[in-house]
Structure formats: structure tokens, C-alpha cells
C-alpha positions, 0 to 999 in steps of 0.5 A: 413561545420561543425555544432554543431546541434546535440551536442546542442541537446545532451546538452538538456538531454532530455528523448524521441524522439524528432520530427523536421519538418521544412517547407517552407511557402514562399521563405524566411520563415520557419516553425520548429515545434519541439515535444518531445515524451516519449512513456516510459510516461504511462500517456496519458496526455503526448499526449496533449503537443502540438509541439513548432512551431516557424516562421522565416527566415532561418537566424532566426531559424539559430541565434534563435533556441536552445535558443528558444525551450531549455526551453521548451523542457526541461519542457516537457521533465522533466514533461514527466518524473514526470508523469512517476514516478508518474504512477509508484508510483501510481501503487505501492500505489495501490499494496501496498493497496491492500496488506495492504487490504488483510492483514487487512481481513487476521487479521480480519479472524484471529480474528474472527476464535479465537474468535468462538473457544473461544466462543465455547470452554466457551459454552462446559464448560457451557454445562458440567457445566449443566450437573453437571461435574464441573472439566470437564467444568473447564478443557474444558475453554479456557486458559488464556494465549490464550486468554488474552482480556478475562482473567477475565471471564475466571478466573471467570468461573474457581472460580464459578467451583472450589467451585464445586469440592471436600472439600479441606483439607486446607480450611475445619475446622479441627475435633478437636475430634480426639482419641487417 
């Protein structure tokens, strides 16, 4: 005697171990109770799908039971493989956010440390300015093209500096009492 049993199941595409038990209540009736199980399914959820049980004679698990379990099994199957994919992309959602973190506190440190040089380079220039050596308290700003959001109180300090430093020969009268 020839069946076709194991080609049917194999036209189910399923992904896991499937579990057949079948059992005999009374002469006549059996019990199949049939349970797919994916261990690659990282989510315990999948534990809670129950087994299909169905009831009948011989006769009737015979005429009845790929029409009866394919859907089913085929549900549990593919929602077995959802979940998988979802712990998988859930997992890298969460590697992705934290390296986004690290990145965020990365440039926030970035910025920070620039901001303290910035800082500290405009408190030496002031503490030179106090001391009355101008061209060094210039000089010792910080630059513009470092430092573009404060471009503007740069260029202020280096104007308030310069009006300090020797008489320019194009801005100055000239002498018109020259001898000849």
C-alpha cells in the first residue's frame, strides 16, 4: 500500500517541527493531536499555541485530516516566522538606538569640548586685554572660521582691539606743514 502522507505535508511549506500523537479512545475513535513547533522563534509567545486536536474514526482522520489541520498549521507556522522576524528587527531597532545614542552623546561632547576651547580662548584674550596688551589679546581669540556661531562677537572683540593698536598712516590726518 502506497500513501501520499508525507508529500501532503511537505506541500504545507512549514517551518519547525511538526508533532503528530494519535490515540485511541475507544475501538473505533481516535484522537490526532497535531503541534508545530519552531525553536529558531526567539519569542516565548510561540509556547502558547496550543496543539490541533481532532476527534473521529479512522475513516474520518483518513478523508479529513490535511483538509482540516492546512490552515491552521500554515497560520501558526507563518505567525511563528512573523515573530521571528519581528525579535530580529526588534533587536536591531534596539542596536541601531543605541548606536544613534552613542552618536547623539558623541556630538554633544564634541560640542561641548568646543565650546569650553572657545570659551577659554575669549577669557585669555580679555585677560590680555586687562593687562593692556591688545595685539596679543587679538591674536589670542579665537578664529572665525573655527568658530562660526560666534563669528559676530569675535569680529566685535578684534574691532574694540584694534582701535587699541598703533595710529594707522591711512586713517590719521596727514601733516600739511611739511618743508621743504
Amino acid at each position: 500500500m502506497q500513501t501520499n502522507f508525507f508529500r501532503q505535508l511537505a506541500k504545507l511549506n512549514l517551518k519547525g517541527d511538526l508533532q503528530i500523537i494519535f490515540t485511541q479512545t475507544t475501538e473505533d475513535n481516535f484522537v490526532a493531536s497535531v503541534l508545530l513547533k519552531n525553536e529558531e522563534c526567539g519569542d516565548e509567545a510561540r509556547k502558547t499555541i496550543p496543539p490541533l486536536n481532532l476527534r473521529g474514526t479512522a475513516e474520518d482522520l483518513d478523508n479529513g485530516f490535511f483538509d482540516n489541520i492546512s490552515e491552521p498549521l500554515q497560520t501558526a507556522s507563518g505567525l511563528m516566522v512573523d515573530m521571528e522576524s519581528f525579535m530580529k528587527q526588534l533587536e536591531e531597532t534596539k542596536r541601531q538606538s543605541a548606536m544613534e545614542k552613542e552618536k547623539s552623546d558623541k556630538e554633544k561632547k564634541e560640542k561641548e569640548a568646543k565650546e569650553k576651547k572657545y570659551k577659554d580662548a575669549f577669557q585669555k584674550a580679555e585677560e590680555l586685554e586687562k593687562e593692556g596688551k591688545f595685539k596679543e589679546a587679538w591674536s589670542a581669540l579665537p578664529k572665525t572660521s573655527e568658530y562660526p556661531d560666534f563669528a559676530d562677537n569675535i569680529r566685535k572683540k578684534q574691532d574694540e582691539y584694534e582701535r587699541h593698536f598703533a595710529p594707522s598712516l591711512f586713517t590719521e590726518p596727514i601733516n600739511e606743514n611739511v618743508e621743504s
